[in-house]
DRENGU-786365 format. One record per residue (C-alpha): x, y, z; residue in one letter. Coordinates in nm, 4 decimals, always signed. Example, Ala and Ser with C-alpha at 12.3 -4.5 7.8 and 13.67 -1.06 7.14 Angstrom:
// residues 2
(filum (+1.2300,-0.4500,+0.7800),"a");
(filum (+1.3670,-0.1060,+0.7140),"s");
//
This chain:
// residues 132
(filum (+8.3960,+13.1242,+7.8747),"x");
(filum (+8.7130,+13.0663,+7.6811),"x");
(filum (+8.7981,+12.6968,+7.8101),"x");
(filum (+8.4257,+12.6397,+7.7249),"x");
(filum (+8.5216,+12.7683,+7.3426),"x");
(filum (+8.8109,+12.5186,+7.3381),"x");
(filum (+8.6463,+12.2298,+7.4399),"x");
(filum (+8.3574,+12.2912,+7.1940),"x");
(filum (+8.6000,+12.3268,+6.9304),"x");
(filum (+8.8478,+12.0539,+7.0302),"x");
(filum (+8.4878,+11.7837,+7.0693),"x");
(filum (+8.3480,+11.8988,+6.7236),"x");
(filum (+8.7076,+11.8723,+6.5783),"x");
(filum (+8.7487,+11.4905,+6.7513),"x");
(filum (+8.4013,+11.4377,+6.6270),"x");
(filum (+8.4913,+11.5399,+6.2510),"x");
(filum (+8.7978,+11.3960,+6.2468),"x");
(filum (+8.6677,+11.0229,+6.3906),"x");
(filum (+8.3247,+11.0527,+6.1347),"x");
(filum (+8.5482,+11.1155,+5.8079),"x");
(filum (+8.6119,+10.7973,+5.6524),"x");
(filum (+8.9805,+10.8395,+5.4637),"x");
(filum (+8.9434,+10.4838,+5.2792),"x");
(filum (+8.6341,+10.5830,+5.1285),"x");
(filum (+8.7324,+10.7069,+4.7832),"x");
(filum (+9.0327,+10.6609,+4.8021),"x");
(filum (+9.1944,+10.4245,+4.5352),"x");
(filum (+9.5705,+10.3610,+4.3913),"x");
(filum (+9.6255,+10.2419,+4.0515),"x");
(filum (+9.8923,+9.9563,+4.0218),"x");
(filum (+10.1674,+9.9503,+3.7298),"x");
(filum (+10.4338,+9.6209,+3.7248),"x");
(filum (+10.7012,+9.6007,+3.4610),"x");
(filum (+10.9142,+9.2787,+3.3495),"x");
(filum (+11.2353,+9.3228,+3.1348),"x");
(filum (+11.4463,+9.1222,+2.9997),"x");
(filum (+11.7265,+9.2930,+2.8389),"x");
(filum (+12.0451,+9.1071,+2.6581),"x");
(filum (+12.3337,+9.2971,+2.6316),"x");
(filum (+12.5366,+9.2454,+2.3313),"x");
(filum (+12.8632,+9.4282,+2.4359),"x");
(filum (+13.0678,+9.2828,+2.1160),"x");
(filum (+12.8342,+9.4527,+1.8797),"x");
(filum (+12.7429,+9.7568,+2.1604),"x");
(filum (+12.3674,+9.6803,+2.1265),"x");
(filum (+12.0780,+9.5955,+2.4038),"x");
(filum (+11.8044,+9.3984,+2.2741),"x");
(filum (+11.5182,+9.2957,+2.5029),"x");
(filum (+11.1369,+9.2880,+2.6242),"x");
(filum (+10.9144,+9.4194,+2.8440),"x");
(filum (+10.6155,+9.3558,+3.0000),"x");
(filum (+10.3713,+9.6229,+3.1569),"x");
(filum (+10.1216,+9.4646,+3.3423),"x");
(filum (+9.8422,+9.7599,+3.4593),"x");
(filum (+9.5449,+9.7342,+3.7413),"x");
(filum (+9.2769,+9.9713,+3.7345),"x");
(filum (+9.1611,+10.0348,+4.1184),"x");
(filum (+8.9568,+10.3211,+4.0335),"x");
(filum (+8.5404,+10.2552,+4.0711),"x");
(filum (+8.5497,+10.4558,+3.7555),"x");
(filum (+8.5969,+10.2607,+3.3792),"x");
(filum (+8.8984,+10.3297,+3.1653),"x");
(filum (+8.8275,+10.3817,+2.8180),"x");
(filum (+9.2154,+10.4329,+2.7050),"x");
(filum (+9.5098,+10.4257,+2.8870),"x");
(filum (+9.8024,+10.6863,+2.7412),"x");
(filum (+10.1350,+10.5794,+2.7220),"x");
(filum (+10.4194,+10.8023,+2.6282),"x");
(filum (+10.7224,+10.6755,+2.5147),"x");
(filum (+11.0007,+10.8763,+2.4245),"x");
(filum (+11.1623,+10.6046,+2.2680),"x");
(filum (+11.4513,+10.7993,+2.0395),"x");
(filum (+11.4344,+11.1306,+2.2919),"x");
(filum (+11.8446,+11.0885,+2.2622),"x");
(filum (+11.8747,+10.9795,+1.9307),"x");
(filum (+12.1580,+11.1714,+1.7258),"x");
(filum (+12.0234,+11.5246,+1.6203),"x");
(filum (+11.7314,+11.5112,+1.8842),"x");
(filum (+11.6396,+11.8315,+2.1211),"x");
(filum (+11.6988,+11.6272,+2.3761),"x");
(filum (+12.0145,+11.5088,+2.2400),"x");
(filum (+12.1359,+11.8303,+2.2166),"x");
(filum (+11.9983,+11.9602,+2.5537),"x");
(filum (+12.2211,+11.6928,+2.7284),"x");
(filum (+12.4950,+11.7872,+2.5217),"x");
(filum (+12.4884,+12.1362,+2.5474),"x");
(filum (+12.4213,+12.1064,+2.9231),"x");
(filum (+12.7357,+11.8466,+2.9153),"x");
(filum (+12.9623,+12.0451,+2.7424),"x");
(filum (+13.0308,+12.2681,+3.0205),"x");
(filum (+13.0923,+12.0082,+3.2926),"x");
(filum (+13.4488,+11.8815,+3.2437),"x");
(filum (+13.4018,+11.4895,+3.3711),"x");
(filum (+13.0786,+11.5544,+3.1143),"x");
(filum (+13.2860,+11.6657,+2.8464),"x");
(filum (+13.5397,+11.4099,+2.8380),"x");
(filum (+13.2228,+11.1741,+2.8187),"x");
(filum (+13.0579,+11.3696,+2.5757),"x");
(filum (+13.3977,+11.3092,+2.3504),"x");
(filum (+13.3655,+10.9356,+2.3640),"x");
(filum (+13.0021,+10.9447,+2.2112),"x");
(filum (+13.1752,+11.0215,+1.8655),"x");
(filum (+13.0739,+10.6728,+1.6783),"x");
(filum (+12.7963,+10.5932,+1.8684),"x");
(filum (+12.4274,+10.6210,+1.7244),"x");
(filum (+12.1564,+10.6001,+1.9486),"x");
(filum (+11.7894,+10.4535,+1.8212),"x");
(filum (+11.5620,+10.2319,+1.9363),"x");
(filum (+11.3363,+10.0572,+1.7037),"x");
(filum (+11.0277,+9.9092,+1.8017),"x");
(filum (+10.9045,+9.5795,+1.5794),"x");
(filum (+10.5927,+9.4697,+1.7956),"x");
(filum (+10.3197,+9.6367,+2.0531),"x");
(filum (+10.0386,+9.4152,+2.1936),"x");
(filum (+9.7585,+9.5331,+2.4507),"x");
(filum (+9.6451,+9.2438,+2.6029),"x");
(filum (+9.2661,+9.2827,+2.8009),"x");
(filum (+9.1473,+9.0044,+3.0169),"x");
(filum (+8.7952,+8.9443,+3.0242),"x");
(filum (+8.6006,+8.6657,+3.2703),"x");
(filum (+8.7445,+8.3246,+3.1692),"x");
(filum (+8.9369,+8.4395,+2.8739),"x");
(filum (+9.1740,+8.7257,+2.7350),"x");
(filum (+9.2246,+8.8609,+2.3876),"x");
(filum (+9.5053,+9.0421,+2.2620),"x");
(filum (+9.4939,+9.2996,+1.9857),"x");
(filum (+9.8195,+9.3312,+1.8246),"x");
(filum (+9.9429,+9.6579,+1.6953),"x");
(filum (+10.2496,+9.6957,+1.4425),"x");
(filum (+10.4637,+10.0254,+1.4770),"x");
(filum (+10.7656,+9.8884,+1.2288),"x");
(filum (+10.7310,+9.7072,+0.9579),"x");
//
């Protein structure tokens, strides 16, 4: 009566297990990025762009996509800034590092955003300014 038990089990588990279909539903979204960064070491400055190039595999519609940037996170005078600090400050190898920041100011400024949407044959872009 038992072995009888585990074979039922075992065939309706096989049977479950064959009649699921895993790719149904199931959908990754795709994110590339292209940089190009110039490193200006006389003047201790990076300068650069990048490209995000995003493919929506869901069956669903997107009707905005959220991107957080955290652009000046570690900009003098920041939490963060002072997180990594404080955090630093009791490391020695961190604290020797921490010393050389003195004269260093850390921003990043951002002069030009663009959302680019392509549609069947063509593709708009729609241009949005965040510094003047």
């Amino acid at each position: 009566m038992i072995a009888v038990r585990h074979i039922l089990t075992l065939v309706c588990g096989f049977y479950t297990i064959l009649s699921a279909d895993p790719i149904d539903g199931y959908w990754q979204q795709k994110v590339n990025y292209e940089m190009e960064i110039t490193l200006h070491d006389s003047i201790r400055q990076l300068t650069g762009t990048t490209v995000i190039k995003y493919t929506n595999y869901s069956p669903d519609s997107l009707d905005r996509i959220y991107m957080h940037l955290y652009p000046n996170a570690f900009q003098l005078g920041s939490v963060k800034y002072r997180e990594y600090i404080g955090y630093a400050g009791r490391l020695s190898r961190a604290k020797y590092f921490k010393d050389r920041l003195k004269g260093f100011t850390s921003n990043i400024d951002v002069h030009d955003f663009s959302v680019a949407l392509p549609k069947e044959g063509a593709s708009w872009i729609h241009k949005i300014p965040i510094l003047d």
